[in-house]
N, C-alpha and C positions, 0 to 999 in steps of 0.2 A: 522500590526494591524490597524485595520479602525478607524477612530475617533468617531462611533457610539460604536462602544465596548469600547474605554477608557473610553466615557463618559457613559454607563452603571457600569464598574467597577468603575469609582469614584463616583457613587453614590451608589453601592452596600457598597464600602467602609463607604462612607457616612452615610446613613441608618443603617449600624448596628453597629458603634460609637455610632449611637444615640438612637439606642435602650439600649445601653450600659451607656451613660450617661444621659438618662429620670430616674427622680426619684418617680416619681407620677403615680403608677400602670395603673391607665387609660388611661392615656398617654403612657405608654409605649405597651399597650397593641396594642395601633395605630398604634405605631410603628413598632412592629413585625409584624402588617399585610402589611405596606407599604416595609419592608424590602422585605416580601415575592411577594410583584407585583414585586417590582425591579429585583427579583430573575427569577420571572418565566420571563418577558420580556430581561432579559441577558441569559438565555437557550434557548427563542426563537431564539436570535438573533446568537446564537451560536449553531441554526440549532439541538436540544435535545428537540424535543416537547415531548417525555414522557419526559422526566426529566421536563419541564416544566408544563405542567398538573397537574403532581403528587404535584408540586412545588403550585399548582394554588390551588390545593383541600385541601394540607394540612397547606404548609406554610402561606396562604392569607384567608384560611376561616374556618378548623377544630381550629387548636391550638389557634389563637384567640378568638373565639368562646369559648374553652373550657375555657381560662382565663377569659375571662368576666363573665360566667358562677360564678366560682369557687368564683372570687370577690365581686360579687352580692350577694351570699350565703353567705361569711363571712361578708360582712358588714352590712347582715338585722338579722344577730345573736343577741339577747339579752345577754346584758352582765347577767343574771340571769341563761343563759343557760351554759354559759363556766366556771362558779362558780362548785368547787367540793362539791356536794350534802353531801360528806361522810364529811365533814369537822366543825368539832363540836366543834371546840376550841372558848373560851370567847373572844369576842373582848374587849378593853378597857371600853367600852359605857356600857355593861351589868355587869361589876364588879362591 
């Protein structure tokens, strides 16, 4: 094994430890896309340019994208929105 593949797999190892211990969604959102470079440049390097492509389009730019996405939407929610309309019980304040 070459020393350019160890050091790709210890940072493959690397990066997704750390996607694993990020706690802060937008951070980790970073993180799955750098896992995913690391990913596609350890397929290169391990001579699989479709598995690397595939690796470039989904794992470094769809799925990230979709998370960001997803996050941006739940966090411009009004909390007036996620309140159950059907919900007619007396609070304290109005008895």
């Amino acid at each position: 094994m070459s020393a350019i593949l160890a050091l790709l797999l210890l940072l493959t190892a690397a990066s997704g430890t750390a996607v694993v211990l990020i706690r802060e969604p937008r951070r980790q959102v970073f993180a799955i896309g750098l896992n995913g470079l690391i990913l596609t440049v350890l397929f290169t390097a391990l001579q699989a340019p479709d598995v690397a492509l595939s690796e470039l389009a989904v794992g470094t730019a769809a799925v990230p994208l979709l998370f960001v996405v997803a996050l941006s939407a739940v966090r411009t929610a009004s909390p007036s929105q996620s309140a159950d309309p059907g919900d007619h019980t007396k609070s304290p304040e109005d008895a």
